[in-house]
NUMILUM-475758 format. One record per residue (C-alpha): x, y, z. Coordinates in steps of 0.05 Angstrom, whole numbers, plus 5000, padded with zeros to 4 digits. Layout:
BEGIN
XYZ...
END
This chain:
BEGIN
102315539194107315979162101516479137098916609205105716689233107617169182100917529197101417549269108117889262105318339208099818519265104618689321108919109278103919429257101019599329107619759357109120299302102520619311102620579388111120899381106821489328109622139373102522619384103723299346102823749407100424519377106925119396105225589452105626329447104926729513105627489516110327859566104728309591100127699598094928029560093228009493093828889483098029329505099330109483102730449432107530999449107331839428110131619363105531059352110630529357109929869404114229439416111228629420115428159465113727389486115726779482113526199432115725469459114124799410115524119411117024129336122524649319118925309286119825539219118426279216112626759249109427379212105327869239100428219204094828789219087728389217084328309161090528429118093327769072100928079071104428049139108428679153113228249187116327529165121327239215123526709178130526769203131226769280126526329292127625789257129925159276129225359355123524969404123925659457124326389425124026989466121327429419121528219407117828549352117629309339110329499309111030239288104830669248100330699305094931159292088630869316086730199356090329659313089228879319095928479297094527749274101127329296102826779259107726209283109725609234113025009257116524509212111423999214106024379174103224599244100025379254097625799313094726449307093726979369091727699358093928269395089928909408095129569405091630229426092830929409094731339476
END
C-alpha cells in the first residue's frame, strides 16, 4: 500500500512540474519603418532603429553584412539584461545595395535572425 502511495505522489509531482514548465516564447524584433530596407544617405551611412521585445531578458545583438561570419557590430552591453530595447544602430560604408543579417540573443540560448536590405541612393 505504501508503494502505490509513494507512486501516486511520484506521478502527480511529476505532472504538476511539467504542466507549471513556462513555454520559451521566441523575442520579437520590429523595424521603425515597418519594412525590412530602407536607404542609405549621400555618405553611405544608415541609420537602423526598432525595437526588440522578449519574454526572456536578451543578451546581446550583432549585426552583420550577409554572408559575412564576423558581425560589424556586437551589442553586448545595452541590451542586455532588458525584455524591451528601442534600438538605434548607425551602419556607415554604404556603397552598393547591402543586406545586414541582425542577430538577437536572449539568455536562454534562444536566437532570431531578420535581414535588412540598405540601398545606395
Amino acid at each position: 500500500m505504501k508503494t502505490q502511495s509513494l507512486a501516486l505522489m511520484a506521478l502527480t509531482a511529476t505532472f504538476f512540474l511539467i504542466s507549471c514548465k513556462k513555454e520559451h516564447s521566441q523575442a520579437q524584433l520590429n523595424f521603425t519603418n515597418n519594412t525590412a530596407e530602407g536607404i542609405a544617405n549621400a555618405s553611405g551611412d544608415y541609420t537602423l532603429t526598432g525595437h526588440i521585445s522578449s519574454a526572456v531578458r536578451l543578451d546581446r545583438v550583432t549585426l552583420a553584412k550577409e554572408w559575412s561570419t564576423k558581425p560589424f557590430l556586437v551589442d553586448d552591453a545595452t541590451a542586455k539584461n532588458k525584455n524591451d530595447y528601442d534600438f538605434s544602430y548607425l551602419v556607415t560604408g554604404i556603397t552598393s545595395n547591402t543586406c545586414v543579417t541582425i542577430d538577437v540573443y536572449d539568455q536562454a540560448g534562444g536566437e532570431i535572425t531578420r535581414r535588412f536590405m540598405i540601398k545606395t541612393p
